[in-house]
MARMI-319557 format. One record per residue (C-alpha): residue number from 1; x, y, z. Coordinates in nm, 3 decimals. Layout:
# residues N
<rec pos="NUM" xx="X" yy="Y" zz="Z"/>
...
//
This chain:
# residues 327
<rec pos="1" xx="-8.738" yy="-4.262" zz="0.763"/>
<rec pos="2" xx="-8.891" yy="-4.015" zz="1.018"/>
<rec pos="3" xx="-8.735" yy="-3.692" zz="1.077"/>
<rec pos="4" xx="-8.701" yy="-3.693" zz="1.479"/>
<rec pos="5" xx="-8.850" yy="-3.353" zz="1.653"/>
<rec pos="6" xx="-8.668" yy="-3.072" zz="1.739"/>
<rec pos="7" xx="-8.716" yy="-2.967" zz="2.114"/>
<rec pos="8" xx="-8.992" yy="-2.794" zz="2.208"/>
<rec pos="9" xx="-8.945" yy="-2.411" zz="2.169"/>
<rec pos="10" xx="-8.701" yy="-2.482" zz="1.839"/>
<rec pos="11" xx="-8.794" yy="-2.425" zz="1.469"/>
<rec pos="12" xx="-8.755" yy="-2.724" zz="1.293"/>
<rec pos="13" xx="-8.582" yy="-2.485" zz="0.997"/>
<rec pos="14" xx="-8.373" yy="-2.325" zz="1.242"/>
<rec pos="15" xx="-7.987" yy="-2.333" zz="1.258"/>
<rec pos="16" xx="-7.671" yy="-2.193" zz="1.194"/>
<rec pos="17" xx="-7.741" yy="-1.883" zz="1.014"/>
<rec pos="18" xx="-8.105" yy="-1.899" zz="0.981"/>
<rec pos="19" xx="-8.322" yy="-1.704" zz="1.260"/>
<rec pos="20" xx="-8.392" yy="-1.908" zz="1.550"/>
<rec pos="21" xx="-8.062" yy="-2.041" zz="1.610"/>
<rec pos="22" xx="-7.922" yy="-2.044" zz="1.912"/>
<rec pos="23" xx="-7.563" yy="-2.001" zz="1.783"/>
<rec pos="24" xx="-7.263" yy="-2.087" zz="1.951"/>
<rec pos="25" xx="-7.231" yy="-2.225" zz="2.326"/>
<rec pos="26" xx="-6.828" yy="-2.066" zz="2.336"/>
<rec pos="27" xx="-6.834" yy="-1.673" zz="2.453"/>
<rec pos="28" xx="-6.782" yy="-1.409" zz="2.174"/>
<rec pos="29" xx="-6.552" yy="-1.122" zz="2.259"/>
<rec pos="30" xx="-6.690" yy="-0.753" zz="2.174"/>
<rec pos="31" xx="-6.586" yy="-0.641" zz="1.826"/>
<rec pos="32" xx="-6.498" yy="-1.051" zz="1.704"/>
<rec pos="33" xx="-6.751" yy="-1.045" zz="1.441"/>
<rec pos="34" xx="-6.814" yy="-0.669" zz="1.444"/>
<rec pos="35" xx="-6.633" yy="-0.612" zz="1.131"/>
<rec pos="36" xx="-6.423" yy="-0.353" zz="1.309"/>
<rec pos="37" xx="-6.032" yy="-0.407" zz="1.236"/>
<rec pos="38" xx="-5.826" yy="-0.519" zz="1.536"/>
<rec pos="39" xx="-5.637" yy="-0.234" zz="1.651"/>
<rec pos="40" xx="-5.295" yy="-0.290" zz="1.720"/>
<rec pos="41" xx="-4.986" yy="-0.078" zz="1.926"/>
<rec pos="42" xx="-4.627" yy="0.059" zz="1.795"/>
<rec pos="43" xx="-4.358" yy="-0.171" zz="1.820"/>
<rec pos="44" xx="-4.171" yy="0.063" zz="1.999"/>
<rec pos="45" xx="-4.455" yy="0.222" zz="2.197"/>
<rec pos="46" xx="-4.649" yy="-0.004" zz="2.327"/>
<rec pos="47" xx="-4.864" yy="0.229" zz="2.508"/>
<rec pos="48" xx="-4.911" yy="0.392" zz="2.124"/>
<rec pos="49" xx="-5.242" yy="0.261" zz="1.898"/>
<rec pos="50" xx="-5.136" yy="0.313" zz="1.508"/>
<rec pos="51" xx="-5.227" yy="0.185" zz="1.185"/>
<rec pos="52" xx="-4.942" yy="0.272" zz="1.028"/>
<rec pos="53" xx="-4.691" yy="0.018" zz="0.950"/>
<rec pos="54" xx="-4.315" yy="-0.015" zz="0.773"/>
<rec pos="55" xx="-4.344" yy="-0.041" zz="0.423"/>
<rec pos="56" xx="-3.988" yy="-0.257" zz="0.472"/>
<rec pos="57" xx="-4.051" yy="-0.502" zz="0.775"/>
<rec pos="58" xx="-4.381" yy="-0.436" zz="0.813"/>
<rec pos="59" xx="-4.353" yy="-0.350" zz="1.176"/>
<rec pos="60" xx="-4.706" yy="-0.149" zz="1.295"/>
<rec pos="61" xx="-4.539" yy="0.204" zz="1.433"/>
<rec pos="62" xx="-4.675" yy="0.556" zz="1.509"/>
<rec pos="63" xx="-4.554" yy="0.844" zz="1.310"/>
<rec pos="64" xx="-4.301" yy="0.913" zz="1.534"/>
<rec pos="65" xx="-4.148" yy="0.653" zz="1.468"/>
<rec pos="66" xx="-4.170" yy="0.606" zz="1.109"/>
<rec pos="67" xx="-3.913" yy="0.823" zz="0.840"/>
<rec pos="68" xx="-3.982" yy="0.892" zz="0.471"/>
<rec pos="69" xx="-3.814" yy="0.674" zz="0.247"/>
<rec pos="70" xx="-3.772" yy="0.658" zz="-0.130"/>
<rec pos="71" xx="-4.089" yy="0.428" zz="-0.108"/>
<rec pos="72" xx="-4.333" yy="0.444" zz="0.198"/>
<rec pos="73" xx="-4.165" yy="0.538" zz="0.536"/>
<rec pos="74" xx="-3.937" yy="0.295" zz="0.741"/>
<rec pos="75" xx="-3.919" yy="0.194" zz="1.088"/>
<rec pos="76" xx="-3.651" yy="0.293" zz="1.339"/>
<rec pos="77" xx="-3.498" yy="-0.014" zz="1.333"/>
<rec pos="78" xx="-3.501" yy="-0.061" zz="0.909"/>
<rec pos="79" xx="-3.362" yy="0.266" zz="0.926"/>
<rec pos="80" xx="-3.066" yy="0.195" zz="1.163"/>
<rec pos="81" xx="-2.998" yy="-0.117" zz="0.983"/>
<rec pos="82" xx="-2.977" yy="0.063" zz="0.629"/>
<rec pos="83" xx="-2.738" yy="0.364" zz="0.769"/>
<rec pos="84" xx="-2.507" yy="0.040" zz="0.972"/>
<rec pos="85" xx="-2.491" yy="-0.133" zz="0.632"/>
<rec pos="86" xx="-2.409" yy="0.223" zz="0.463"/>
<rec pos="87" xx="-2.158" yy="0.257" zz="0.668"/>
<rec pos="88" xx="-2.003" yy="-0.085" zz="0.573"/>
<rec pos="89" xx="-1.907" yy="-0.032" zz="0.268"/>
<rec pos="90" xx="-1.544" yy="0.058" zz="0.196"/>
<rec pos="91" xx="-1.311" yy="0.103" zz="-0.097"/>
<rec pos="92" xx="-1.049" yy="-0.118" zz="-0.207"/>
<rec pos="93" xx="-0.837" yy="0.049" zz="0.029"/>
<rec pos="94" xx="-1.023" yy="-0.014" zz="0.319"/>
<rec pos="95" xx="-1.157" yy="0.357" zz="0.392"/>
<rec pos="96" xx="-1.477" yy="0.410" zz="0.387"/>
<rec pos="97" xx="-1.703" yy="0.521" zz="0.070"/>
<rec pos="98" xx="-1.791" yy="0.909" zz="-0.020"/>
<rec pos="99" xx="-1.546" yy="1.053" zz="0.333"/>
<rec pos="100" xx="-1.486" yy="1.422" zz="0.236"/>
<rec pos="101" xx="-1.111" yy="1.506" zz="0.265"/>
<rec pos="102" xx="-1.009" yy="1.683" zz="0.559"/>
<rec pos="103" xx="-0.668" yy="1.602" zz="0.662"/>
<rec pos="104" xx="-0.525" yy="1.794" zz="0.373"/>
<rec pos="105" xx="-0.710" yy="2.130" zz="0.508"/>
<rec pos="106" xx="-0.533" yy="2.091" zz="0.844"/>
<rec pos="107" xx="-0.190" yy="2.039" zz="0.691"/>
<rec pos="108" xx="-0.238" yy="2.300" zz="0.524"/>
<rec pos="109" xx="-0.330" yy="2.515" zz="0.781"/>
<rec pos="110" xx="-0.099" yy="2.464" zz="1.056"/>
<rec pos="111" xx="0.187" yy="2.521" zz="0.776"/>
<rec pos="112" xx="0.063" yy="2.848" zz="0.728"/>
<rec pos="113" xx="-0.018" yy="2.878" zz="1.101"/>
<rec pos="114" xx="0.370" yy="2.834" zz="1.166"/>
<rec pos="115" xx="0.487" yy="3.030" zz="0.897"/>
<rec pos="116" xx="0.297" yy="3.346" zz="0.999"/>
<rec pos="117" xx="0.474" yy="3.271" zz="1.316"/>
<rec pos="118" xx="0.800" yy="3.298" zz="1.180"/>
<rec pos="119" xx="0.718" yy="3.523" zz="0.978"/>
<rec pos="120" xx="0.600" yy="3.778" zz="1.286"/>
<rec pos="121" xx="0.963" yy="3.666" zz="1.448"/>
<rec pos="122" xx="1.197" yy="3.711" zz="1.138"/>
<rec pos="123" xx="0.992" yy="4.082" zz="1.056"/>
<rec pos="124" xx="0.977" yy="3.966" zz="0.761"/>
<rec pos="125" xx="0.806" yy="3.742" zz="0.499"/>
<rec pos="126" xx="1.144" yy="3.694" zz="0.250"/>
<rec pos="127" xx="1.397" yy="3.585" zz="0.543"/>
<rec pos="128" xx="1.298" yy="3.359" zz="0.816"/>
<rec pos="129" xx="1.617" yy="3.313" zz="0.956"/>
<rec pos="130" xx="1.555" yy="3.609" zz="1.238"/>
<rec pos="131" xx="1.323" yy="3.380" zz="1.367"/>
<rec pos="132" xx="1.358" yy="3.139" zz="1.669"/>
<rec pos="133" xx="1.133" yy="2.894" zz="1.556"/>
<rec pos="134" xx="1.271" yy="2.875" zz="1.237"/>
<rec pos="135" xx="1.620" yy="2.846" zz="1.387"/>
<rec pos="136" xx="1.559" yy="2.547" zz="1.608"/>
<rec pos="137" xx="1.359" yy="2.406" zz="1.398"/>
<rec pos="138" xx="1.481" yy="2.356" zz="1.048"/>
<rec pos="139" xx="1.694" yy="2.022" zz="0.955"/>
<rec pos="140" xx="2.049" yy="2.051" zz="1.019"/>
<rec pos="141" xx="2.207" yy="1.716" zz="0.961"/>
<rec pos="142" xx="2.476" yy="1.770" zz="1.223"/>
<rec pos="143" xx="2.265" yy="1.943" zz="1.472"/>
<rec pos="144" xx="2.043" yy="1.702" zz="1.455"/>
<rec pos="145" xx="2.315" yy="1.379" zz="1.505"/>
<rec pos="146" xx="2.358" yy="1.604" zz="1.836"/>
<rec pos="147" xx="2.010" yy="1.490" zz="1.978"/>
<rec pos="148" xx="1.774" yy="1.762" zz="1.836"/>
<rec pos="149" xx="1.565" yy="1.459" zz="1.653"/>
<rec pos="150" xx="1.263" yy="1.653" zz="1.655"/>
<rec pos="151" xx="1.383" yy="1.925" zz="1.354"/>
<rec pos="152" xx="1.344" yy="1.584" zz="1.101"/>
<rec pos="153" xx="0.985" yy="1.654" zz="1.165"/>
<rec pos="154" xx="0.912" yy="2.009" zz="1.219"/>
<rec pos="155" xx="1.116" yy="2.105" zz="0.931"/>
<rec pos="156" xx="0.879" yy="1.992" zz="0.710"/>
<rec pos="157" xx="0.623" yy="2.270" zz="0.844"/>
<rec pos="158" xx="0.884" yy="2.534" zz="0.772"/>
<rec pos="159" xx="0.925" yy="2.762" zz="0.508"/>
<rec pos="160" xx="1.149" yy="2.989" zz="0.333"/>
<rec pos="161" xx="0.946" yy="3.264" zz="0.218"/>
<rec pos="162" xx="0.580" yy="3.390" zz="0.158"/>
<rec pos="163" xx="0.665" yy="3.265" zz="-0.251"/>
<rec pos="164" xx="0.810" yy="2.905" zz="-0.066"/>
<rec pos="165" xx="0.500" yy="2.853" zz="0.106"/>
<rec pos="166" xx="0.243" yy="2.987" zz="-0.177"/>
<rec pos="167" xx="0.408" yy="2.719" zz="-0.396"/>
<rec pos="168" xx="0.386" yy="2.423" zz="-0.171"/>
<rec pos="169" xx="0.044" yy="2.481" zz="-0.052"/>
<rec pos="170" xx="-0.100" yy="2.496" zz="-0.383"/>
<rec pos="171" xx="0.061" yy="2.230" zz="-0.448"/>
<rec pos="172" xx="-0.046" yy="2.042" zz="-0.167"/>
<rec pos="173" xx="-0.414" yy="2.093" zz="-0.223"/>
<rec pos="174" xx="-0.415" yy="2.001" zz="-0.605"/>
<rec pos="175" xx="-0.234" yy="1.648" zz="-0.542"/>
<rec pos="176" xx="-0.361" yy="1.626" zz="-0.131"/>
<rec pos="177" xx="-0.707" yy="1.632" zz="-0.231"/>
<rec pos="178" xx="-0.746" yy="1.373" zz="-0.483"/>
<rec pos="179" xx="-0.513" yy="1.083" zz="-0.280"/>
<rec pos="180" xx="-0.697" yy="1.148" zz="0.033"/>
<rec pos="181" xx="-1.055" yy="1.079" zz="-0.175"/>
<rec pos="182" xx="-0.819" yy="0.736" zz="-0.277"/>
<rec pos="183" xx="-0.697" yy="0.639" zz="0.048"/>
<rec pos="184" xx="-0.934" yy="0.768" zz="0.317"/>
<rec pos="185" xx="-0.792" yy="0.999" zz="0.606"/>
<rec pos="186" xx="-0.578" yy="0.824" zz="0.865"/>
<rec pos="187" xx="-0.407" yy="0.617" zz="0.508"/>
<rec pos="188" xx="-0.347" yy="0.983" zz="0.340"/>
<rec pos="189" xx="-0.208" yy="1.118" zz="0.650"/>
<rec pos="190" xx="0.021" yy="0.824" zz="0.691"/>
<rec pos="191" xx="0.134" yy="0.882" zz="0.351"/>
<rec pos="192" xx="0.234" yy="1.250" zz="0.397"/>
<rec pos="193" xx="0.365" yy="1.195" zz="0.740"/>
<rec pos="194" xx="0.612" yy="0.886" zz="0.659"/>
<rec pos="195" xx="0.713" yy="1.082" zz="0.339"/>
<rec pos="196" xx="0.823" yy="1.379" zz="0.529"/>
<rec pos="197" xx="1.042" yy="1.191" zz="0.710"/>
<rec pos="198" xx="1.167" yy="0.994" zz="0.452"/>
<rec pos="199" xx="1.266" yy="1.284" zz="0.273"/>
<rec pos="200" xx="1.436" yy="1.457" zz="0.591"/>
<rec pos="201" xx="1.650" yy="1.083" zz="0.655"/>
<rec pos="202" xx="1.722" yy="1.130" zz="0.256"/>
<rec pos="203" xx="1.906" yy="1.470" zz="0.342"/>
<rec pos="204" xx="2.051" yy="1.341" zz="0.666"/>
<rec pos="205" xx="2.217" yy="1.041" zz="0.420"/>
<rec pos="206" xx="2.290" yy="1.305" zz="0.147"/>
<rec pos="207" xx="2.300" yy="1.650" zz="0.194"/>
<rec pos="208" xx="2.593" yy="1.846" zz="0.319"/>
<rec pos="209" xx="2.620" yy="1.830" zz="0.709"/>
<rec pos="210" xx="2.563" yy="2.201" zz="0.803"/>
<rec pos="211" xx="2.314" yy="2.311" zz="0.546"/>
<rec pos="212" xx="1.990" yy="2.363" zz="0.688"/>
<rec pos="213" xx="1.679" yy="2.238" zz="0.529"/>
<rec pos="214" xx="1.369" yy="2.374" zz="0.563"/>
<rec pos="215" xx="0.978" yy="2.283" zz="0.327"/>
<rec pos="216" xx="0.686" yy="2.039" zz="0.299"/>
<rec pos="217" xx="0.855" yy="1.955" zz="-0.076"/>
<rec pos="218" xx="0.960" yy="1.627" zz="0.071"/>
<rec pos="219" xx="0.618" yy="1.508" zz="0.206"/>
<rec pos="220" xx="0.408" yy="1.687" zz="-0.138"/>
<rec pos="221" xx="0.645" yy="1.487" zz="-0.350"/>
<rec pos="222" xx="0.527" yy="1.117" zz="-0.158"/>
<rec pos="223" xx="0.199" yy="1.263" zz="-0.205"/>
<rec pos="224" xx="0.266" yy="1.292" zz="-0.607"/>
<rec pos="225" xx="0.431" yy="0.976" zz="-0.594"/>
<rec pos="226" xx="0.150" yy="0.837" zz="-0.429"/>
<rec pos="227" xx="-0.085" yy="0.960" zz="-0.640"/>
<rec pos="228" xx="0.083" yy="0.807" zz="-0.946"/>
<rec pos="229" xx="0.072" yy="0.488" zz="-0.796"/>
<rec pos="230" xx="-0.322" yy="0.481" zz="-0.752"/>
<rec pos="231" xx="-0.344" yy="0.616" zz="-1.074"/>
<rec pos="232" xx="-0.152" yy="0.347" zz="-1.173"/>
<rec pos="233" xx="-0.353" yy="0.051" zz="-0.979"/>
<rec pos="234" xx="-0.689" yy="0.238" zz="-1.112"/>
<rec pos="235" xx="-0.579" yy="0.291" zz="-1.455"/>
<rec pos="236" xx="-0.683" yy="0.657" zz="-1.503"/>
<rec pos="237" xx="-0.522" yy="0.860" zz="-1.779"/>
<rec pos="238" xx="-0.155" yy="0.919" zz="-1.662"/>
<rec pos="239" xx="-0.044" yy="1.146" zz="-1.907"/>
<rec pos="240" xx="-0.113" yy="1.483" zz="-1.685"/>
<rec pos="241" xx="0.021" yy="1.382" zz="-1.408"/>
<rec pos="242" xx="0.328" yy="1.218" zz="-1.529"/>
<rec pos="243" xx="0.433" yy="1.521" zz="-1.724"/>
<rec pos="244" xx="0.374" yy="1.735" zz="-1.388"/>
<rec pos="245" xx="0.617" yy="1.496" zz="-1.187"/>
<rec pos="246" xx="0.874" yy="1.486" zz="-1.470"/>
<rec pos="247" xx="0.883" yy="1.839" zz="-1.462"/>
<rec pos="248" xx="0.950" yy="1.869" zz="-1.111"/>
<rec pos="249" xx="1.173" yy="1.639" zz="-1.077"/>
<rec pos="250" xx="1.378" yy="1.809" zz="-1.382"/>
<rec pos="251" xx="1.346" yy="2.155" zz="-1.176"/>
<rec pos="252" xx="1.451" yy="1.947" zz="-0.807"/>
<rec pos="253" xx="1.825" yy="1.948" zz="-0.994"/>
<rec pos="254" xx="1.818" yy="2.234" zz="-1.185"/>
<rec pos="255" xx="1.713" yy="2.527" zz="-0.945"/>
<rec pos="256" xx="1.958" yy="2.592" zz="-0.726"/>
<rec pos="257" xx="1.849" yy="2.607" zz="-0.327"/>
<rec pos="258" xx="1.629" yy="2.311" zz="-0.383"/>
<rec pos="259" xx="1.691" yy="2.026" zz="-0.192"/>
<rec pos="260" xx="1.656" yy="1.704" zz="-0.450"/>
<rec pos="261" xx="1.778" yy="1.540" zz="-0.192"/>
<rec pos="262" xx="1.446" yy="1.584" zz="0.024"/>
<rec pos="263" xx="1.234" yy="1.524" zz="-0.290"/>
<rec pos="264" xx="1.359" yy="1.224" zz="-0.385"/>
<rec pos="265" xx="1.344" yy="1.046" zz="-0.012"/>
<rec pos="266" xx="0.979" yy="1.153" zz="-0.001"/>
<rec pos="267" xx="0.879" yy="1.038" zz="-0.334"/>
<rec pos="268" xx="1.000" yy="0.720" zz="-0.297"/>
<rec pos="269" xx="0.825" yy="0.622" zz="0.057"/>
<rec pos="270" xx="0.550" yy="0.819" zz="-0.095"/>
<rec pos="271" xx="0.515" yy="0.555" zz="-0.354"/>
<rec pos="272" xx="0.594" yy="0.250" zz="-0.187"/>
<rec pos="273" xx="0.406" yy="0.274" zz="0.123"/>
<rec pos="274" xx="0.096" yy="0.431" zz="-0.131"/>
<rec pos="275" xx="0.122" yy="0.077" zz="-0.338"/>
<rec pos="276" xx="0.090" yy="-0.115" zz="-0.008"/>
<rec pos="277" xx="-0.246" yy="0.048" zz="0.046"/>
<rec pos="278" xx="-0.366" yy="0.051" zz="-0.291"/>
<rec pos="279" xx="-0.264" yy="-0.308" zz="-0.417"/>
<rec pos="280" xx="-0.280" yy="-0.558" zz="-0.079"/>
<rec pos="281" xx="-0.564" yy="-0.799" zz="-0.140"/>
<rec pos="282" xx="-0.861" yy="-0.787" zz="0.071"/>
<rec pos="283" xx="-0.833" yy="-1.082" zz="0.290"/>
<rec pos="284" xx="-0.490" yy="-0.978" zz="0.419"/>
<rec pos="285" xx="-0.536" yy="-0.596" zz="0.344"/>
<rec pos="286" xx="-0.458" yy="-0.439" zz="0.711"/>
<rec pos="287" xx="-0.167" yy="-0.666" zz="0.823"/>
<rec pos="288" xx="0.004" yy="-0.568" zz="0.492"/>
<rec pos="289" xx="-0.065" yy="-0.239" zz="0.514"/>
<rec pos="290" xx="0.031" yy="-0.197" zz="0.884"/>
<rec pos="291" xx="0.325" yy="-0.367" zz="0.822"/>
<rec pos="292" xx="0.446" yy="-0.139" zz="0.589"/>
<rec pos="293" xx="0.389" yy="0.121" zz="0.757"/>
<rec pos="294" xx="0.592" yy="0.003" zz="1.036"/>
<rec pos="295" xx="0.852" yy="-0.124" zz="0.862"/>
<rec pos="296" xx="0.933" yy="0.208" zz="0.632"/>
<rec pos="297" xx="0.950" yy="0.405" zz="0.984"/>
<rec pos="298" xx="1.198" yy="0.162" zz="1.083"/>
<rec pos="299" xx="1.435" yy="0.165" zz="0.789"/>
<rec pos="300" xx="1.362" yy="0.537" zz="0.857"/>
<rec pos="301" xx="1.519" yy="0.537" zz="1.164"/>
<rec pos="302" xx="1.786" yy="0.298" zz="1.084"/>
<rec pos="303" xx="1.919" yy="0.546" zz="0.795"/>
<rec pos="304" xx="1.917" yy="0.844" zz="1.055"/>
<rec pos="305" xx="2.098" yy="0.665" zz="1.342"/>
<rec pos="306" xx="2.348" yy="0.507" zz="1.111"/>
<rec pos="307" xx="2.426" yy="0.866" zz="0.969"/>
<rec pos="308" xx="2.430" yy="0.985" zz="1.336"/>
<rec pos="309" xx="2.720" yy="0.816" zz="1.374"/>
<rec pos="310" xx="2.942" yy="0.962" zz="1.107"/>
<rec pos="311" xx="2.876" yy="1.317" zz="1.129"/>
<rec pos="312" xx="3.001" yy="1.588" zz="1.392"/>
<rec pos="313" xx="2.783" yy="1.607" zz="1.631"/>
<rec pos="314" xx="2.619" yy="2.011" zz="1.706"/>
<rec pos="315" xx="2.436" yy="2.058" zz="1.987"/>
<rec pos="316" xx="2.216" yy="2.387" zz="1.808"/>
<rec pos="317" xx="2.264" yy="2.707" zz="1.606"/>
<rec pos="318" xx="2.327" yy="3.082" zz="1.834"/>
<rec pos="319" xx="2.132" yy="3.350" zz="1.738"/>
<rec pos="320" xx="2.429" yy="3.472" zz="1.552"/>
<rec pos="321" xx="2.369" yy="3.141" zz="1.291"/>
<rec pos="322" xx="2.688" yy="2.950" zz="1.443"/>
<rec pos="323" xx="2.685" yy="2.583" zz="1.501"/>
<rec pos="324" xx="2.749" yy="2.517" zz="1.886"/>
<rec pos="325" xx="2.967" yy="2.255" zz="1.964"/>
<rec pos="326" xx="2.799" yy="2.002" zz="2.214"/>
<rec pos="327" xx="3.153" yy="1.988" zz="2.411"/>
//
């Protein structure tokens, strides 16, 4: 066989790679075979060259763009995804992980916000009843058959005395604390709220017509209650906080000028509206809850109007501390 000549001007030991070769036919773009790295733009500024990229997606992105993580730096958009799945998580209540307590602090405040007001109207810090506020405002089961509805509420942000208050408070924040961690804000607050009344419709049912009523005892004790109950459903060590409610309760009928009447309303809704929250499964967890929320507001309100209509109705209290007749 004969090896057929190259064309003229061609070594016959040329080609690709060896000198003489004409090499491709196809254009080459400036830097294709340089060995220089392609450089390539932010994915969020595309006017941006970087060579940094997301050590999660791999995204490229310009320092501005990237944070510090616990390895290598994120993008904007890992980042945004992390804190949206962060904030996704929730306990077995529904509220969401690690939310500091803050309803508690505000009760606790605007009690002692109104009682400083009473206290500057009543002179004094022992006897509140020189006080306006305090007069319309404390629960009067008659007086309140005669329309005033709104004392079943505001009596429970009334107090007695600077020792009344003290007591409750304290109390508040040891037991307030730890079932707002449990149940998450808006659930602790319908706790306290709902056991306040419940305890006010308990003296409405119970208590002597004309004997005002005034003390967050009623909404602390659903709190306690409450607390119990998630101790309960959690199985932490009971023994504590059992002997603390025990010995309330055993002091509720055996101090006179307590109302056990008010304690015992509130811990009851305290407990059962608590258990809703704490034990309804997860696939029907808010319609349960909801709904028994609702519901304990409504036998609420039942109990009050039913008692409304066996007591004498009083229309308010003179400055004199005499029940005025609505006729």
């Amino acid at each position: 066989m004969t090896t057929p000549m190259p064309p003229a001007g061609q070594d016959p030991q040329s080609g690709p790679g060896q000198p003489g070769y004409p090499g491709p036919s196809y254009p080459v773009q400036p830097g294709q075979y340089s060995g220089q790295p392609r450089q390539e733009m932010c994915a969020f500024h595309p006017d941006r060259a970087t060579g940094l990229h997301c050590t999660r997606c791999g995204r490229p992105a310009c320092p501005e763009c990237l944070t510090q993580a616990s390895v290598g730096f994120h993008c904007r958009a890992c980042v945004a995804e992390g804190q949206a799945a962060q904030r996704s998580v929730r306990t077995v209540t529904g509220a969401p992980v690690g939310q500091r307590p803050i309803v508690t602090f505000v009760l606790i405040g605007l009690n002692v916000l109104v009682f400083l007001i009473t206290a500057i109207q009543a002179k004094s810090g022992v006897d509140m009843t020189g006080s306006v506020v305090f007069r319309d405002g404390s629960l009067v089961p008659a007086v309140v058959a005669g329309g005033q509805w709104w004392r079943l509420l505001s009596s429970g942000f009334l107090h007695l005395s600077v020792i009344h208050i003290g007591l409750n408070m304290l109390s508040l924040y040891f037991v307030g604390v730890g079932l707002e961690r449990i149940l998450g804000r808006s659930r602790f607050l319908a706790v306290y709220l709902l056991s306040l009344l419940g305890g006010a419709a308990a003296v409405m049912l119970l208590s002597e017509q004309f004997a005002p009523v005034a003390g967050a005892s009623g909404a602390i004790f659903g709190v306690l209650g409450g607390l119990a109950v998630a101790f309960k459903r959690f199985k932490y060590d009971m023994r504590q906080l059992l002997f603390v409610l025990a010995l309330n309760l055993f002091l509720s009928f055996q101090v006179s000028g307590i109302s056990w009447q008010g304690h015992i309303g509130g811990l009851v809704v305290g407990a059962v509206v608590t258990a809703a929250f704490v034990y309804a499964p997860q696939s029907r967890r808010t319609q349960i809850q909801v709904g028994t929320v609702v519901l304990v507001f409504v036998l609420i309100v039942l109990v009050v109007i039913v008692r409304d209509t066996q007591l004498t109705h009083y229309c308010g209290i003179d400055p004199a501390g005499y029940f005025v007749d609505c006729t």
